[in-house]
PLY file of the C-alpha trace (Angstrom):
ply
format ascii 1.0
element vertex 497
property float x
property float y
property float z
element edge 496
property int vertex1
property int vertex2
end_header
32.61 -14.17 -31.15
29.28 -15.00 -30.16
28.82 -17.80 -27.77
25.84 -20.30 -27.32
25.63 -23.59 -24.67
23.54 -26.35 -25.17
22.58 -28.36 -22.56
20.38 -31.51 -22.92
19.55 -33.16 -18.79
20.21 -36.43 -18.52
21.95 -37.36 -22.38
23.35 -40.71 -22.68
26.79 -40.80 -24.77
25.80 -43.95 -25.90
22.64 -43.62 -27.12
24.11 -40.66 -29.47
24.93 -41.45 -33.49
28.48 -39.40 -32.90
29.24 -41.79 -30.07
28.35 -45.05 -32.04
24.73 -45.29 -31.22
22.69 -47.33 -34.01
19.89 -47.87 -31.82
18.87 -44.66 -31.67
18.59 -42.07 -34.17
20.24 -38.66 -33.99
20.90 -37.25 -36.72
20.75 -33.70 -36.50
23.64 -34.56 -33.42
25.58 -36.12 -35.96
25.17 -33.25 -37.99
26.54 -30.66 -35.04
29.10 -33.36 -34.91
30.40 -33.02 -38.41
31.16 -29.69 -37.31
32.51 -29.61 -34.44
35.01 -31.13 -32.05
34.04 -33.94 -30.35
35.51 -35.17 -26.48
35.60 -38.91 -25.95
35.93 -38.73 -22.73
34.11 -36.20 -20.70
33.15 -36.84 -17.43
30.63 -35.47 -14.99
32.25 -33.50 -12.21
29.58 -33.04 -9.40
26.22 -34.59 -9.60
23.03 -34.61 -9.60
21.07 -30.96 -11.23
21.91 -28.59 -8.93
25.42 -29.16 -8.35
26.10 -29.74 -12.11
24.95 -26.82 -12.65
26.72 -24.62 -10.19
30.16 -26.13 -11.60
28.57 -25.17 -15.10
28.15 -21.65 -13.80
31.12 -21.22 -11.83
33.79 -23.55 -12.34
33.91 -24.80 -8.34
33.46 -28.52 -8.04
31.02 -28.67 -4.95
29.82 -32.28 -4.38
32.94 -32.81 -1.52
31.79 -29.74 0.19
28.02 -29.52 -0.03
25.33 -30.90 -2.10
22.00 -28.98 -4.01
22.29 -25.88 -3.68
21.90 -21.58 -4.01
24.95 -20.00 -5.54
27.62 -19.07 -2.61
28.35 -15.10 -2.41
31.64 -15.79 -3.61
31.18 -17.46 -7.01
31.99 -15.92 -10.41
29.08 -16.76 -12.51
29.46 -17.12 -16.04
26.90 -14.33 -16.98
28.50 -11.97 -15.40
32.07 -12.84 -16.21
30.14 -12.53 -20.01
28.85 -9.19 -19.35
31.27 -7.62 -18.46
32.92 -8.56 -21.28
30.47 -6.97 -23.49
28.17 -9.69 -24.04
24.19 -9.56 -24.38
22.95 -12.64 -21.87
20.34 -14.84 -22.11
18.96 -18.02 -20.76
15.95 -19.71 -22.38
14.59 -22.85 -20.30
12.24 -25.63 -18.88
14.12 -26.91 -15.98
12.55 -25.83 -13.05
14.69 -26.26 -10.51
15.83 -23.09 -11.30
12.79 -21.50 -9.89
12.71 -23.86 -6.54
13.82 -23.01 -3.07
17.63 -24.41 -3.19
18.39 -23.07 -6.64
18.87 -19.21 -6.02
21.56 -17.12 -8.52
21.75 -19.56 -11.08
19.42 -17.57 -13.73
19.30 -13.62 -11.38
22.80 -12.52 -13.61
21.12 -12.94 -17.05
19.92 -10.22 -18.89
17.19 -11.78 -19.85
15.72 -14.89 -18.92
12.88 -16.46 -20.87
10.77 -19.41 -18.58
8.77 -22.29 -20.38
6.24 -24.01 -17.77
4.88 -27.31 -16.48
7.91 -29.82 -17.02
7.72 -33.01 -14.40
6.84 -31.29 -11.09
7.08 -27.83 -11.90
4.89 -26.20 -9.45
2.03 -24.90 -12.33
-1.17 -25.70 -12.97
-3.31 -26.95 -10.12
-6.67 -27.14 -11.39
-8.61 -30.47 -10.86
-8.25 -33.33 -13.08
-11.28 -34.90 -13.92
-10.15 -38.06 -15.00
-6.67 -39.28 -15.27
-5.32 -41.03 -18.24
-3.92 -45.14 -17.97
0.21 -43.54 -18.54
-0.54 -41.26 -15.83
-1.95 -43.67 -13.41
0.95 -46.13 -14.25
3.00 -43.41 -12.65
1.42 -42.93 -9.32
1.19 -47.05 -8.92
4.64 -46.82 -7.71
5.87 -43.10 -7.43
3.02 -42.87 -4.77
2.08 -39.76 -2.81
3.44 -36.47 -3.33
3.32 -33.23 -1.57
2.14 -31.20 -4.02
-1.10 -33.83 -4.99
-1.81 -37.06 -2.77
-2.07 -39.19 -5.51
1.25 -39.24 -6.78
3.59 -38.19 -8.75
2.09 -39.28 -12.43
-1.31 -36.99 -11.20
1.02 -33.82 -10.73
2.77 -34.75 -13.85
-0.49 -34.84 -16.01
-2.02 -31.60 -14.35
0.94 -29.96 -15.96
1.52 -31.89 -19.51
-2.15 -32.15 -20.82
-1.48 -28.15 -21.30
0.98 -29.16 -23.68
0.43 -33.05 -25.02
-1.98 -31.91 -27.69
0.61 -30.84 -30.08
4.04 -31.78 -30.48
5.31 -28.36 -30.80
4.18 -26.90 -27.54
6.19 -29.91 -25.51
8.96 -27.88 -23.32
11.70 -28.85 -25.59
10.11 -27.96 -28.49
9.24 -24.73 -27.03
13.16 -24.60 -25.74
14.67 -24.64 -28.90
11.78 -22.63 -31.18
11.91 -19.64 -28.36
15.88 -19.98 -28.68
15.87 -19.70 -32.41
13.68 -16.72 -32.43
15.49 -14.42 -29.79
18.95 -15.82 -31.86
17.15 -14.20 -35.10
15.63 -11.01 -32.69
19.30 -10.06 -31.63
21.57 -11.13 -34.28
22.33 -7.54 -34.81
24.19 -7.36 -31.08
28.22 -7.56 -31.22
27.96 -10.24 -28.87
26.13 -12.59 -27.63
25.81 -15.68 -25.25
22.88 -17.80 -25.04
22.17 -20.18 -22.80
19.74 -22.93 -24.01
18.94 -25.93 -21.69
16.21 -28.44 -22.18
14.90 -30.77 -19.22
14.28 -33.40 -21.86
15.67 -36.60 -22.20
15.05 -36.02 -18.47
12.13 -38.28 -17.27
9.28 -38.55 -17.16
9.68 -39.96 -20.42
5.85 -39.31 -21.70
5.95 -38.91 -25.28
3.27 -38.18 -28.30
3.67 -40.43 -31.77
5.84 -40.65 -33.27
8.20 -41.22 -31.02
6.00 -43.33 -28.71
6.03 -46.18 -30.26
9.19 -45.81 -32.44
11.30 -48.09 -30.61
8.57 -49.84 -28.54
9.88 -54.00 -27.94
6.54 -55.18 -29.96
6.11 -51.80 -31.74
3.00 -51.43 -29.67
2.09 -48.78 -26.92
1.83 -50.16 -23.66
-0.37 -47.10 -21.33
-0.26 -49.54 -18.60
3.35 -49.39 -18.33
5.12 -46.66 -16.36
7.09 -44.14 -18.27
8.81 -43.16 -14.76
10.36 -45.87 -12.75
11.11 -44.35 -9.42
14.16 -44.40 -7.92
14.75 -41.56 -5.09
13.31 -43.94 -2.76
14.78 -47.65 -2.36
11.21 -48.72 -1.12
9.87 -48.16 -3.85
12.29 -48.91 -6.11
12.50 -52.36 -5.08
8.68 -52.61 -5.52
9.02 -51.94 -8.82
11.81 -53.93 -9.84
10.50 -56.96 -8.01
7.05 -57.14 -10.35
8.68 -55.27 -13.51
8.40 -57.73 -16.67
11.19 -57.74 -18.90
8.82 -56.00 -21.12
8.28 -53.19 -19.02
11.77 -52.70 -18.76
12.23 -52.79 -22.16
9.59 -50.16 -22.97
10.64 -47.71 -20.32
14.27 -47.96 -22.74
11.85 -47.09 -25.75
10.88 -44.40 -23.87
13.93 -42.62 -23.41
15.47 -43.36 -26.89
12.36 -41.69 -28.25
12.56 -38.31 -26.48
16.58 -38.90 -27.34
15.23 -38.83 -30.95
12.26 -36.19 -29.97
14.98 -33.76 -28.75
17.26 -34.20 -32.10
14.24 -33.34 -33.66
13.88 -30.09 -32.05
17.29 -29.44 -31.93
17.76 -29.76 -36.20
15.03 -26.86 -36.14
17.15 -24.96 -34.29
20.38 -25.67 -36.27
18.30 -24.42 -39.14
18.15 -21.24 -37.57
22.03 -21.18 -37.60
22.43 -22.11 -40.85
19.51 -19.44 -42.19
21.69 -16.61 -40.08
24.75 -17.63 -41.12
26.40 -17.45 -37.42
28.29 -20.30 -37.59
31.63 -18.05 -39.16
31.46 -16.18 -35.76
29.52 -18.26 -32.97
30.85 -20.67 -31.07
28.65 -23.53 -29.95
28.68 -26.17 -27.12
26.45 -28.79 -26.41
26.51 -30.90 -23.60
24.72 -32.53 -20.53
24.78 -32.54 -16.97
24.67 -36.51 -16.34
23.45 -39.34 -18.42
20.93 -41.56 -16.93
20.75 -45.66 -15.76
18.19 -47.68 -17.40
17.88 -50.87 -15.99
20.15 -52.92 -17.88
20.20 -55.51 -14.77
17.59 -55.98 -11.62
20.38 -56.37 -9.36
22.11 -53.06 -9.90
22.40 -51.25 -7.20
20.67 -47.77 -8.26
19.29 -49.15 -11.95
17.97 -46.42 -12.38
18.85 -42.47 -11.86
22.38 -40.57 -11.97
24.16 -41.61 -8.32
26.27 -43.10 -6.65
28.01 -45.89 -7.98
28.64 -43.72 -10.95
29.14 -45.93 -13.68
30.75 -45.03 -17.05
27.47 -45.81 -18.85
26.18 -41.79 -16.34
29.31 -40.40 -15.70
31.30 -40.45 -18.75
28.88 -37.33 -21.10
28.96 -36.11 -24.45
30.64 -32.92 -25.59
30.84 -31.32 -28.24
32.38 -27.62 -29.39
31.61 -26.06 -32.90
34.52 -23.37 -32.64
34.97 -21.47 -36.20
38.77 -22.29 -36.17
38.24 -25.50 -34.71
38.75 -28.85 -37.04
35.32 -30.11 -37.82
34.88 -33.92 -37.30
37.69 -34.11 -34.67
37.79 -36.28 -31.86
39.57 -35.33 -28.88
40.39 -38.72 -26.30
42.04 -36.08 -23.32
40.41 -36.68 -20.04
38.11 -33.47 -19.62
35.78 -32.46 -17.08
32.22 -30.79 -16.56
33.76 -28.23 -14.30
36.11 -27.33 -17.42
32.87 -25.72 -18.99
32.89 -22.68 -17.30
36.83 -21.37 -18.26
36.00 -23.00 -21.86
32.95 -20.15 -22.42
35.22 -17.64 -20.37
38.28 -17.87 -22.33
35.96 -17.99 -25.48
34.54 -14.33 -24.37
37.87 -13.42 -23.96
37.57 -12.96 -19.99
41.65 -11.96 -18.46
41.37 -14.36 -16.05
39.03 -17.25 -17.44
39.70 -20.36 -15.32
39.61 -21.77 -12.14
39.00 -22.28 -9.08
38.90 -26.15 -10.60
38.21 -25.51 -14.63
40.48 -25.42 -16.87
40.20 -24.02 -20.33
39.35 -26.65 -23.20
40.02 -23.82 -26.04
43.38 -24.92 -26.42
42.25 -28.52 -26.91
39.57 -27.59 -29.54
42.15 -25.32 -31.79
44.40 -28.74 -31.30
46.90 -26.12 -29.85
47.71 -29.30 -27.27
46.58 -32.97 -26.97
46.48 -33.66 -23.02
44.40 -32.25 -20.22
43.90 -33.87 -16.96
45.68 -37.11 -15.78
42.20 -37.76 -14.05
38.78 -36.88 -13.73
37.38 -36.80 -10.09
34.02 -36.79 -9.45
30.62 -38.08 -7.27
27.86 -36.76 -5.19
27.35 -35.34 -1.44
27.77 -37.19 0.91
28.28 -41.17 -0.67
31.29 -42.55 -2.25
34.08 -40.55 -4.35
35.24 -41.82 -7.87
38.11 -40.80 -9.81
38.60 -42.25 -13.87
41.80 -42.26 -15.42
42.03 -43.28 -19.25
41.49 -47.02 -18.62
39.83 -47.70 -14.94
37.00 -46.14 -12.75
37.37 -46.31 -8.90
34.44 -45.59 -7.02
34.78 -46.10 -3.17
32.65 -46.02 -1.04
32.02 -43.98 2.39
32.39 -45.89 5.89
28.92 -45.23 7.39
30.39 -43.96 10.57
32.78 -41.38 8.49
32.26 -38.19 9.53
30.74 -35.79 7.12
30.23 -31.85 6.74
27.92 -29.62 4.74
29.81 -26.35 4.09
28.21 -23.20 2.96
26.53 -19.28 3.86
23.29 -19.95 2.62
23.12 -23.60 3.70
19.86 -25.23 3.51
20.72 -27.66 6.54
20.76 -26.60 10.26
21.86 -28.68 13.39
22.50 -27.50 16.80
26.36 -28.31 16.14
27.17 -26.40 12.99
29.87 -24.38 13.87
31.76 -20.88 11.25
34.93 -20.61 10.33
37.10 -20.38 7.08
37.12 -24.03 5.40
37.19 -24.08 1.80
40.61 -23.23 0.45
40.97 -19.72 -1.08
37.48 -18.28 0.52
38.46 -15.84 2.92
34.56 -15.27 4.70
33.39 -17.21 7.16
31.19 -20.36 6.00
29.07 -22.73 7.83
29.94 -26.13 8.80
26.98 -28.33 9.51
27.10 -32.20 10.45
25.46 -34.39 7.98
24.72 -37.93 7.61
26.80 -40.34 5.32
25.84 -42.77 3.39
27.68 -46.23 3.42
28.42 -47.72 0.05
30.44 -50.56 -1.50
33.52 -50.11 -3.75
34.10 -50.86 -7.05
36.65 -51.02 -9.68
35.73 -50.67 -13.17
37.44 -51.70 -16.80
36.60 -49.21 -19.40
38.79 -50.90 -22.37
35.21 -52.24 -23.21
32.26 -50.16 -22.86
29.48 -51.91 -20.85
26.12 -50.75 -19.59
26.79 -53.48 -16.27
30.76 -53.52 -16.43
31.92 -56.30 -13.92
33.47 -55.06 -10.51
37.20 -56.14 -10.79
38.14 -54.31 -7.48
38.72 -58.29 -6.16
40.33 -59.15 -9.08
42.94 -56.80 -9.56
44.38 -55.63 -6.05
47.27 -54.34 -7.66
45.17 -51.59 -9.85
43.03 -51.00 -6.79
45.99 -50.09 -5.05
47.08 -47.77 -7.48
43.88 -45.87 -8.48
43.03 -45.26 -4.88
46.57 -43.52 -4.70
45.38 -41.44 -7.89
41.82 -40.55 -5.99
44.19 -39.50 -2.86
46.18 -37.52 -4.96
43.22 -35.96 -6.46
41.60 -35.48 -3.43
44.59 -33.71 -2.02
45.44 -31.50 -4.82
41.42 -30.42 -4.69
41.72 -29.72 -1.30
39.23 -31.80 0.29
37.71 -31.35 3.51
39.91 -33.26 6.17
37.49 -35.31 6.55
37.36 -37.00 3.71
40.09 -39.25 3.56
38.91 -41.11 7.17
35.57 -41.26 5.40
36.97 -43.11 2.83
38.86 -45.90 4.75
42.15 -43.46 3.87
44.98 -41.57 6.38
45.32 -38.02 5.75
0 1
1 2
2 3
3 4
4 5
5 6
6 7
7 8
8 9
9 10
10 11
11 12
12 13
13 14
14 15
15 16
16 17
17 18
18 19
19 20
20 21
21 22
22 23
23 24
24 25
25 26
26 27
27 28
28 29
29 30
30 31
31 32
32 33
33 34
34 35
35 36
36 37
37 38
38 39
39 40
40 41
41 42
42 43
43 44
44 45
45 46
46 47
47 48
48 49
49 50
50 51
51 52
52 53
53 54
54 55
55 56
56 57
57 58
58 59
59 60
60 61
61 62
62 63
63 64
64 65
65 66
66 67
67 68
68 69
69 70
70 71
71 72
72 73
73 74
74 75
75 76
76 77
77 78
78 79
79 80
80 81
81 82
82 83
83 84
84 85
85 86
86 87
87 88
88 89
89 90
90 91
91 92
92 93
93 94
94 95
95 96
96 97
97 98
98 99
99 100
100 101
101 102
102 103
103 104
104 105
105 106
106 107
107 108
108 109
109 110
110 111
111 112
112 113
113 114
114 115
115 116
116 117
117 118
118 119
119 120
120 121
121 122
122 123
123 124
124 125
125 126
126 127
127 128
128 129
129 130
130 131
131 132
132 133
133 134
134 135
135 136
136 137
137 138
138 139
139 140
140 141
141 142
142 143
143 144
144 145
145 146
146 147
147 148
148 149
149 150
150 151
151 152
152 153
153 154
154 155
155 156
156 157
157 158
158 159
159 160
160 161
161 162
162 163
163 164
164 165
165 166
166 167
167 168
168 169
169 170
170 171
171 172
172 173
173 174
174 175
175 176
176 177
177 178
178 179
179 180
180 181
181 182
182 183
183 184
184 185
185 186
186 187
187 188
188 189
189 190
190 191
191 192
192 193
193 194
194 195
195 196
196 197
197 198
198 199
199 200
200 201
201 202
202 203
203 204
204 205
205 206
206 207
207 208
208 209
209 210
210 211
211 212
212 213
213 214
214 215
215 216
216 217
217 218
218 219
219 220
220 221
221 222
222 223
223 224
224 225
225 226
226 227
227 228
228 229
229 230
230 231
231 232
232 233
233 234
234 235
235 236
236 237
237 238
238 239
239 240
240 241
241 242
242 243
243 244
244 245
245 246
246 247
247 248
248 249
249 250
250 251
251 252
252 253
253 254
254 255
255 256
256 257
257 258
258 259
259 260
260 261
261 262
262 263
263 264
264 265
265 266
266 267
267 268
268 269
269 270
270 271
271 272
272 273
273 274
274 275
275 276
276 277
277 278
278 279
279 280
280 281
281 282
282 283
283 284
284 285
285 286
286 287
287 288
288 289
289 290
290 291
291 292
292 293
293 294
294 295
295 296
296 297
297 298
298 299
299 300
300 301
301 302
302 303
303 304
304 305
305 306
306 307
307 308
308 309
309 310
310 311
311 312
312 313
313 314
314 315
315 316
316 317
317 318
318 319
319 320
320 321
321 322
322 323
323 324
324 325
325 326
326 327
327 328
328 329
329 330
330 331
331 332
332 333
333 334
334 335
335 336
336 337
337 338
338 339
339 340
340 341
341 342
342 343
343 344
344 345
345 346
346 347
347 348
348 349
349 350
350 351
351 352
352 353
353 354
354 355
355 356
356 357
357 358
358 359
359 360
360 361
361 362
362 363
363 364
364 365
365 366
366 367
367 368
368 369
369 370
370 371
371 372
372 373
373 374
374 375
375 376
376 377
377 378
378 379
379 380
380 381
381 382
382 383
383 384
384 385
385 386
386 387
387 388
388 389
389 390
390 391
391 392
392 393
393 394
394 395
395 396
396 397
397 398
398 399
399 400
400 401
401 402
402 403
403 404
404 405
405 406
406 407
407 408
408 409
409 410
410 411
411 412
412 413
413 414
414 415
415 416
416 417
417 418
418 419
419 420
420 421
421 422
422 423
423 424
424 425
425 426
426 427
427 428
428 429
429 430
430 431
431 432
432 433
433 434
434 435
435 436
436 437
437 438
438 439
439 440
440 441
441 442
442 443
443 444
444 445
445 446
446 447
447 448
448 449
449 450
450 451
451 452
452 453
453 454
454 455
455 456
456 457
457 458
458 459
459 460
460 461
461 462
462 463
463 464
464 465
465 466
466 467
467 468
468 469
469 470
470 471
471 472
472 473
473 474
474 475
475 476
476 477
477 478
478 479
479 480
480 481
481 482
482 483
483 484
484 485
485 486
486 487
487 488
488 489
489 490
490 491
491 492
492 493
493 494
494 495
495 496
């Protein structure tokens, strides 16, 4: 059984056909859909990038013990648990994390690993640029300064993209899913394979060529002087932004995103094709997925409109997943809670590993042969170092951290120092010595969230209904306790151990 993960950064469930999107087309997702088993409600596990990933990878949920990150010593990654059972492994990529300091062992156990340059601020091409276009410059008016080029953040963009914006079919995702098609038709002849194909893209920035440009523009016009990047790792800036954004501009940065949506369906049919010319869907099985979805700015007074933190909300943290599995019922729908960190013992049980899950995924084979029909009784899940939320099947809790709470970064190859880290054996089941570093927490508001009715800006009931407050934030201690949390979580949280 050959084996092949899709994974599209920052995909919005509801901007997908299979989930009910009709503002955005998708069709080539709708076709994988027809095929394939499709999860209702998937959640993200630990977020953003880098600690997606290294649940992807290895099946540990990280985000209440560290944040971005190298692979620990002590992780089973994926490819290896593949190779060794016979599999030929490959990655095929634009996101460059991968390649940064704080992102070491992701891609080293592949057997091959194919790189495609100069997404967002991949650290490529640094010759001069003589003059920078109007998109570009709309970047840098409010993503201002960066290390890597004074000017901003839109004139390290450009000295990357105009290597590629000439032609559609050198964009990175293009290039993703033709260089993924070709090695799939190169080594179809192996007894086994696992690919792993994963596109930056819907990621911003969300520069785009025609058609897509203007395909869903407000006015059907293209609007240079708008910013196709709205920033949002700085509040500062942020707030900038939001406080001389037109509705317009809003609006078009929208169009932007449901056009690469669209641009990556594009590239992603052409790679389907591929499939279908082969004829490897009888013995391949298929996953696509994301990492996180992303915020757009459906209201100024958000907190975080834009980006993939803390307070998750459903529109982010609930993802798409889907699972083409030859003896799986094509067209299902599956409404069990699942989780991100279940990818890992899915692909492992698929490549018939002995023991394929843990140390938090569980195996979601048995839910796409409709061998069972329940999962998890919750999904738990957040980022380092700010609130924790747990979902069940009809609320979200997110609650936030007391900005006193004590907080701890725990890892060997930690990225963080401080004259009072201190070793010792922390992390259930690791039985080496790990650092424990002070770190700085975040304060954050709580919220309670009703998700009978989808909403981009769902109202916070956590006021409202004291009674399901009360009982969700005994689910999130339960969850927390049967993760096995660092101690220090529950004070953190306003909760007694």
């Amino acid at each position: 059984m050959n084996v092949i993960t899709i994974l599209l950064d920052s995909l919005n469930f509801h901007c997908l056909e299979p989930y009910g999107a009709i503002h955005v087309r998708t069709p080539n997702l709708a076709r994988l859909a027809e095929r394939s088993v499709t999860f209702d409600n998937h959640f993200i596990g630990s977020a953003p990038c880098m600690p997606a990933r290294r649940e992807l990878f290895t099946g540990r949920q990280e985000f209440l013990w560290r944040g971005w990150g190298h692979i620990e010593p002590w992780d089973r990654h994926l490819a290896n648990d593949a190779s060794k059972c016979g599999y030929v492994t490959q990655m095929i990529t634009d996101h460059y994390h991968y390649w940064e300091n704080g992102a070491h062992g992701y891609f080293e156990p592949f057997q091959g690993v194919e790189f495609i340059r100069g997404h967002e601020l991949d650290m490529w091409d640094t010759s001069p640029v003589d003059e920078l276009p109007e998109w570009a410059a709309s970047i840098n008016k409010y993503r201002i300064k960066h290390w890597m080029n004074p000017e901003g953040w839109g004139s390290v963009y450009y000295g990357n993209a105009r290597n590629f914006m000439k032609d559609e079919s050198l964009f990175p995702c293009a290039q993703v899913m033709q260089k993924s098609a070709d090695w799939l038709s190169k080594n179809q002849s192996h007894e086994k394979l696992f690919l792993w194909t994963e596109a930056f893209d819907p990621h911003e920035p969300h520069y785009l060529p025609e058609p897509y440009r203007t395909m869903y523009s407000p006015d059907g016009k293209d609007h240079p002087e708008f910013t196709c990047w709205p920033p949002y790792q700085n509040h500062y800036d942020t707030q900038n932004f939001l406080a001389e954004a037109s509705e317009l501009e809003l609006a078009w940065i929208q169009s932007q995103y449901y056009g690469k949506v669209t641009m990556v369906d594009h590239w992603l049919g052409q790679f389907l094709d591929r499939m279908d010319e082969l004829n490897l869907w009888e013995n391949t099985t298929l996953i696509l997925t994301t990492d996180h979805g992303h915020e757009l700015c459906a209201d100024k007074e958000l907190q975080n409109p834009y980006a993939k933190g803390y307070p998750h909300r459903e529109a982010h943290s609930r993802i798409p997943l889907m699972i083409c599995h030859p003896q799986g019922k094509a067209g299902k729908r599956v409404d069990a809670l699942t989780s991100a960190v279940d990818i890992c013992a899915t692909v492992r049980d698929i490549c018939g590993d002995a023991e394929p899950e843990g140390p938090d995924g569980r195996s979601l084979l048995p839910l796409t042969l409709g061998e069972t029909d329940s999962h998890r009784e919750y999904a738990l899940f957040g980022d380092f170092g700010t609130g924790v939320c747990v979902a069940n099947d009809e609320w979200i809790l997110a609650t936030g951290s007391h900005e006193d709470g004590e907080l701890n970064w725990y890892s060997t190859t930690s990225l963080r120092v401080s004259p009072d880290m201190t070793a010792g054996k922390f992390i259930p089941g690791i039985d080496v010595p790990q650092w424990r570093v002070p770190a700085k927490c975040i304060a954050n508001s709580s919220y309670l969230w009703r998700r009978q009715h989808f909403s981009l800006v769902p109202e916070n009931l956590i006021e409202k209904e004291p009674a399901i407050t009360a009982q969700m934030r005994d689910l999130l201690k339960k969850a927390l306790s049967e993760v096995g949390c660092p101690p220090e979580t529950f004070k953190r949280l306003g909760m007694k151990d």
